[in-house]
BAVEX-933487 format. One line per 10 residues: number of its first residue (from 1); for each residue x, y, z of C-alpha. Coordinates in pm, whole numbers, plus 50000, padded with zeros to 5 digits. Example, Ala and Ser with C-alpha at 12.3 -4.5 7.8 and 13.67 -1.06 7.14 Angstrom:
% residues 2
1) 51230:49550:50780 ~ 51367:49894:50714
This chain:
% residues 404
1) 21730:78604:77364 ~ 21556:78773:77686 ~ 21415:79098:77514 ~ 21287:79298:77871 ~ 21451:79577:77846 ~ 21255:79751:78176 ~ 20881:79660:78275 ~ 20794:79940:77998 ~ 21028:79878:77709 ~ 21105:79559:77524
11) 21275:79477:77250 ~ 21111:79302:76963 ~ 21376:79322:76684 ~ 21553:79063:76497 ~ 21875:78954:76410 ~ 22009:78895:76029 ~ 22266:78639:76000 ~ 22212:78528:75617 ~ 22306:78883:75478 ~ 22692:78921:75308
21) 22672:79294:75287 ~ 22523:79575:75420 ~ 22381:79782:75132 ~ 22482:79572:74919 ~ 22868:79711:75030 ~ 22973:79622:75368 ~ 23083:79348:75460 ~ 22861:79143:75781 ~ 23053:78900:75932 ~ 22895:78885:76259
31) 22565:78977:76099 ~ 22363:79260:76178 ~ 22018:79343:76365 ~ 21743:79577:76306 ~ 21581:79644:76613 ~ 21254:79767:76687 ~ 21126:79852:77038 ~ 20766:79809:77248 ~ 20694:80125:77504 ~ 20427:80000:77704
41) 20215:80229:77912 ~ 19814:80241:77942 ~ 19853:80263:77516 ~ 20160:80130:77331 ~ 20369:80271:77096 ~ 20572:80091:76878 ~ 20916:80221:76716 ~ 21084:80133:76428 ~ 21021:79809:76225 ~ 21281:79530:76068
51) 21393:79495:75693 ~ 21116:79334:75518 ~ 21168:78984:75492 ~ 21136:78924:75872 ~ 20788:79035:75929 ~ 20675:78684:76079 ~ 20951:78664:76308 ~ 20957:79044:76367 ~ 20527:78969:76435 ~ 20582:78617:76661
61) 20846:78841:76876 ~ 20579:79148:76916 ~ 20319:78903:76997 ~ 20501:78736:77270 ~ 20531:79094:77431 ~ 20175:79210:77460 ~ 19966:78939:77351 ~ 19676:79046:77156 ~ 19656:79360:77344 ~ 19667:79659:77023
71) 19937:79855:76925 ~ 19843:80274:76951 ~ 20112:80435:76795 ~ 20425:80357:76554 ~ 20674:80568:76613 ~ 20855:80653:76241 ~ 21267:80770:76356 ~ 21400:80718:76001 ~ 21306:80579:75685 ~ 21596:80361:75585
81) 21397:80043:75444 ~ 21572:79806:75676 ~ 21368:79994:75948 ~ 21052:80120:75744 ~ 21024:79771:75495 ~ 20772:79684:75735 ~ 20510:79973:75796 ~ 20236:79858:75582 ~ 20255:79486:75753 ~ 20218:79663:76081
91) 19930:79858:75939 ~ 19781:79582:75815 ~ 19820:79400:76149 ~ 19689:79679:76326 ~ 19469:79888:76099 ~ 19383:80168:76328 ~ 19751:80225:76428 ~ 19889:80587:76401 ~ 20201:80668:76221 ~ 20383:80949:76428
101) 20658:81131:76253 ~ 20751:81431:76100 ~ 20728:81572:75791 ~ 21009:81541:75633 ~ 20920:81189:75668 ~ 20588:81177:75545 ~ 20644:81164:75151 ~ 20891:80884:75231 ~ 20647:80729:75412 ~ 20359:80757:75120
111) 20657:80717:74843 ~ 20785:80368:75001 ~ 20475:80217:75132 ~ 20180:80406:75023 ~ 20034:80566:75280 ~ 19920:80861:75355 ~ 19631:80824:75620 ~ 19645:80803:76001 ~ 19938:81018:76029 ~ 20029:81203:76284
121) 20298:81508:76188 ~ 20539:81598:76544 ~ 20749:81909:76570 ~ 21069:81955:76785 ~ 20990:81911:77145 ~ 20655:81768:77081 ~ 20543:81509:77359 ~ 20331:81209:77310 ~ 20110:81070:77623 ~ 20105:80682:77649
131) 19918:80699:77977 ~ 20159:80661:78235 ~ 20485:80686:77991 ~ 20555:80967:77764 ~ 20769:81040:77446 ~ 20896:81362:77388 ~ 21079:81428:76954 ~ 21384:81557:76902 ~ 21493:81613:76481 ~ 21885:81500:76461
141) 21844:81603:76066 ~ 22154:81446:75844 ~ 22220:81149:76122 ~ 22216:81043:75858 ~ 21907:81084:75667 ~ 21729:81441:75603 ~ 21414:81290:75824 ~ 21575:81148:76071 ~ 21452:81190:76478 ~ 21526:81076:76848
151) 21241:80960:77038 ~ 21301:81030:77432 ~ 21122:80895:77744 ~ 21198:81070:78042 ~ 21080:80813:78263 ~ 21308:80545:78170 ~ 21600:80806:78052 ~ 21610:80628:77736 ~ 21665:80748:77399 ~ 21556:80595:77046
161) 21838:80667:76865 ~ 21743:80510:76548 ~ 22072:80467:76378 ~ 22308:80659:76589 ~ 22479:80486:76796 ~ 22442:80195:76549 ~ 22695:79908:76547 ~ 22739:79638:76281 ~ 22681:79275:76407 ~ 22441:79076:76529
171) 22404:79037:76962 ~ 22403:78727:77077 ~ 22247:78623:77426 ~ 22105:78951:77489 ~ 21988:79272:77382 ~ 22133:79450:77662 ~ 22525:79528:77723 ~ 22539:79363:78015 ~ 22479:79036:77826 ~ 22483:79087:77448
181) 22791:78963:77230 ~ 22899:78956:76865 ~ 22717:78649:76708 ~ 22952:78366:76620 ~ 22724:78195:76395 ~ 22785:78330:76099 ~ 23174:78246:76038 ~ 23216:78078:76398 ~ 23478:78331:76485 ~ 23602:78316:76836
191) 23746:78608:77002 ~ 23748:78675:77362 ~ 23668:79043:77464 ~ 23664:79139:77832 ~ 23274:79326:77780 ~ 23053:79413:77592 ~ 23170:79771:77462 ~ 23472:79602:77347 ~ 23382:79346:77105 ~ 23144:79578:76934
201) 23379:79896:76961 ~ 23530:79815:76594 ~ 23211:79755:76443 ~ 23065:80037:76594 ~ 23370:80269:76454 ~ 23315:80062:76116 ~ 22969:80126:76142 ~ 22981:80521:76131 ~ 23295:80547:75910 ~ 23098:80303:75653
211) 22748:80479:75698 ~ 22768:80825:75870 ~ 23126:80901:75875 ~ 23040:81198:75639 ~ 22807:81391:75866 ~ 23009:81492:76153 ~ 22906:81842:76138 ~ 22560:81727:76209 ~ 22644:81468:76440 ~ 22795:81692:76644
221) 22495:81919:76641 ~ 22293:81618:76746 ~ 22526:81564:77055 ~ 22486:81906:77181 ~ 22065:81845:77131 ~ 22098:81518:77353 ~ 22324:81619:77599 ~ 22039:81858:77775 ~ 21885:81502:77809 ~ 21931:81277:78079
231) 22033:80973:77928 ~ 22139:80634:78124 ~ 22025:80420:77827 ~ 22066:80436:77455 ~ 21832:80239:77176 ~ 21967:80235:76898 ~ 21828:80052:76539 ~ 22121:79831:76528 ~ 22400:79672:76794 ~ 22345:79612:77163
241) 22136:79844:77399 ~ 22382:80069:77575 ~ 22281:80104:77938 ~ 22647:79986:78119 ~ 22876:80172:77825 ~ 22641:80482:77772 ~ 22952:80734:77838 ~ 23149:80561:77635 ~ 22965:80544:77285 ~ 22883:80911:77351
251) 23228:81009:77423 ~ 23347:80747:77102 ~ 23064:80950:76874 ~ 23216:81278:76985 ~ 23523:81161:76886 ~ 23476:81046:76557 ~ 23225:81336:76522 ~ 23522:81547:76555 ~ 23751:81361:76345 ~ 23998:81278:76633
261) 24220:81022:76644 ~ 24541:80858:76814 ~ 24867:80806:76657 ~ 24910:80580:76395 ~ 24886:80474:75983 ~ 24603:80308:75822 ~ 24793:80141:75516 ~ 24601:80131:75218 ~ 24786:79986:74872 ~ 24679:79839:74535
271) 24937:79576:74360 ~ 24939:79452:74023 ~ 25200:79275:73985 ~ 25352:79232:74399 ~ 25579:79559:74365 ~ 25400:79811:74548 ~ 25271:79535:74796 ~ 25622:79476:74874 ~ 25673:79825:74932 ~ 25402:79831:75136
281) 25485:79554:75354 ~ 25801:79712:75362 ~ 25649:80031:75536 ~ 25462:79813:75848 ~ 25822:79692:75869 ~ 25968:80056:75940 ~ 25635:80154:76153 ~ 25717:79845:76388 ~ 26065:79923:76415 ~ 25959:80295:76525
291) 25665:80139:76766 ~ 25405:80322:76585 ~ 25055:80138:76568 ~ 24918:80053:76219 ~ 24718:79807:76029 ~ 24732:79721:75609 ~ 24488:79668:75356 ~ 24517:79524:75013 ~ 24238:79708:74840 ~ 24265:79467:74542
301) 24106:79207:74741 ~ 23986:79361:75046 ~ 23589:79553:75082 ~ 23756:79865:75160 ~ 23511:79904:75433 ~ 23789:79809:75732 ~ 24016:80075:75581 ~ 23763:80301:75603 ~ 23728:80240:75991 ~ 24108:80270:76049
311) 24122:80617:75848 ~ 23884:80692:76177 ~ 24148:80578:76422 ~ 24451:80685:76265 ~ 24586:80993:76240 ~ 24797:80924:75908 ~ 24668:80723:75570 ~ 24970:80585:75391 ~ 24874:80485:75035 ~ 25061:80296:74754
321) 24928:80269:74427 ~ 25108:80179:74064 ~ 25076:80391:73799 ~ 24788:80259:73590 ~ 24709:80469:73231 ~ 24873:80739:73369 ~ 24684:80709:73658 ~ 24598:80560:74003 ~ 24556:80219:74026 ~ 24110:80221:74015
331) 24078:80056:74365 ~ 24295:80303:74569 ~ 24179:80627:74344 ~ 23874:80515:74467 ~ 23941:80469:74834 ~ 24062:80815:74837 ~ 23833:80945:74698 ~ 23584:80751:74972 ~ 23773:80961:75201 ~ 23759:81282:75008
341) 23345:81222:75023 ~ 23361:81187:75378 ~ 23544:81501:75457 ~ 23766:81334:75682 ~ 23939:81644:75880 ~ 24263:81644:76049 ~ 24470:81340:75855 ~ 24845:81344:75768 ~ 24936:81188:75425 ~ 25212:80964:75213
351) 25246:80821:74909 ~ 25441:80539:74759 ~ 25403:80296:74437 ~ 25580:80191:74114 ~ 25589:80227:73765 ~ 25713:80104:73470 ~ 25771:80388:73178 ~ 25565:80682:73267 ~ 25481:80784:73659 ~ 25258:80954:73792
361) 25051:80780:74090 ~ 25205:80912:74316 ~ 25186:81293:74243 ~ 24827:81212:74190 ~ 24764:81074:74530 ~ 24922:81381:74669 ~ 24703:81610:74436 ~ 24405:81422:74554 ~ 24488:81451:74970 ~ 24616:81795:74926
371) 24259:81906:74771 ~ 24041:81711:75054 ~ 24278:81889:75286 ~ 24462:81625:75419 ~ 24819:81763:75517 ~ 25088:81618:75284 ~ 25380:81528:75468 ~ 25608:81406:75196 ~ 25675:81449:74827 ~ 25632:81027:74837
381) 25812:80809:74691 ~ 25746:80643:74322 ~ 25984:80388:74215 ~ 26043:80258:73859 ~ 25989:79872:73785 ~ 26039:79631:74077 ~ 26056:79676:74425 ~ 26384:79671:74616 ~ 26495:79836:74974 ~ 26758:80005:74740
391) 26493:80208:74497 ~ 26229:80289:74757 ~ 26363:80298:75152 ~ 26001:80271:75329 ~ 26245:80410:75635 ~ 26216:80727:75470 ~ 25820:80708:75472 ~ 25807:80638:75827 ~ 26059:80847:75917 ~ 25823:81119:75774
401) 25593:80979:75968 ~ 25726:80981:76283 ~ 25819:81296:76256 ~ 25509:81478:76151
């Protein structure tokens, strides 16, 4: 992988290709990388390290930058351990390196590695001199950690974004979006996308609706910080370095930020026994029929992490769900309720599923969207034992639908 960034800034990160999930939820097909970044003036600052069990690689990539020359200063953005695991390696590596960060990050920094000396605590605005390259701290608080910071050189108009602007999967080739593409390695899926921006655009959207899809209030304060900056390059902790696709992944973050979305029905269902699956198969029927984009996911066997990412496309979640002791079926009661944690704005709503003796799923569902103030567009549809066009006309649904 060719890791120059510019003459100042390289990249010394490191891809992950063995990992099945990210926190030990989402799903990584194509991987995922945790970068880390050299600024190299007259001193050198350092930013961001790699999960912990890539410290020789993360070391053998750092010392093919700069050689033997020392490292000055590690710059600290956020304290998730797949950035932080490797602080005390560093600072073992380099032992009079300075930690620069701020304080809400300094009892992380003691409570996950231990150390409290050589630390040097940054407001807003402060500026750090590298001799002939400087870094100026911004605090993006709740993106998506309490701690978390930008770091922003004005020479190279390049931001540190830690994990905004983060994307799941692993670049291939390059660092850089000119180059970079989703690793095929891992499953040796082949897709053809025309750039860049557009093989990692659903794993970027997956990405924040997995990870910071709750925090859109403070994402969109973060925006509004940034955009006084001049930015024609974004570094962010994981995915591709945005230099060619900058507008887009801030106009994509405002977006989601935002909670907008374009037309169409993220279809979520749980089946026991194939009835409500039929009824939900049913419904993509109607929505093709009627043109209206959609996708489907069988949360009994699915990491509900993909629905997630279409609740942040579509402007309408359609779930079906049996009733299961009196209840929803666990796997979609949970899924809305993902969304209910998320405080996804702006959503339309249906309902469908079956039951056998006593119903109830489906008034549920609507009791549940109703209270995360999702808009409720139709008293649903429960059906009693199995599935037939007769009992439960999905045409109804999307008519609903349509119509909203």
């Amino acid at each position: 992988m060719d890791r120059h960034i510019s003459d100042r800034i390289r990249y010394v990160g490191v891809n992950d290709l063995a990992k099945d999930l990210f926190e030990n939820q989402w799903p990584l097909p194509f991987g995922i990388s945790y970068n880390s970044y050299l600024v190299i003036g007259g001193k050198i600052a350092l930013i961001d390290t790699a999960a912990a069990n890539f410290s020789n690689e993360f070391f053998t990539n750092i010392r093919s930058e700069i050689g033997e020359r020392k490292i000055d200063y590690l710059i600290v953005n956020h304290m998730e351990p797949d950035h932080s695991a490797l602080i005390s390696f560093i600072k073992a590596k380099y032992p009079n390196i300075v930690i620069v960060t701020n304080a809400k990050a300094v009892p992380m920094i003691a409570g996950f590695n231990g150390i409290s000396d050589n630390v040097k605590v940054i407001c807003e605005g402060d500026s750090l001199d590298l001799d002939g390259i400087s870094l100026t701290f911004h605090m993006i608080p709740m993106v998506h950690w309490p701690e978390t910071m930008v770091t922003y050189c004005k020479e190279e108009a390049t931001v540190f974004s830690g994990d905004a602007f983060g994307a799941f999967g692993a670049p291939e080739e390059g660092i850089l979006d000119c180059s970079a593409s989703l690793s095929k390695s891992k499953h040796h899926i082949q897709e053809l996308f025309s750039d860049t921006y557009s093989s990692f655009e659903d794993e970027m959207i997956r990405y924040y609706s997995n990870i910071v899809g709750k925090y859109g209030s403070p994402v969109q304060s973060a925006l509004k910080k940034l955009s006084a900056l001049d930015i024609s390059r974004i570094c962010s902790t994981h995915g591709p370095v945005w230099e060619k696709a900058t507008d887009k992944v801030l106009s994509l973050y405002g977006r989601m930020s935002r909670y907008e979305t374009s037309k169409g029905v993220c279809i979520v269902y749980g089946s026991m026994y194939g009835n409500t699956e039929k009824a939900a198969q049913a419904l993509a029927c109607e929505l093709e029929k009627l043109d209206i984009p959609y996708s489907i996911h069988n949360l009994s066997v699915e990491n509900a992490s993909y629905a997630y990412r279409d609740v942040f496309k579509y402007d309408t979640v359609a779930a079906g769900s049996p009733t299961y002791n009196n209840d929803i079926f666990p796997p979609v009661r949970e899924f809305i309720y993902g969304i209910c944690s998320r405080f996804v704005k702006n959503r339309k709503f249906v309902s469908f599923g079956s039951y056998s003796w006593i119903g109830g799923s489906v008034r549920l569902m609507n009791e549940m969207a109703k209270d995360a103030g999702m808009q409720v567009i139709s008293k649903g549809l429960p059906f009693k034992y199995g599935y037939s066009s007769q009992k439960c006309d999905m045409s109804l649904i999307a008519k609903s639908i349509n119509d909203a």
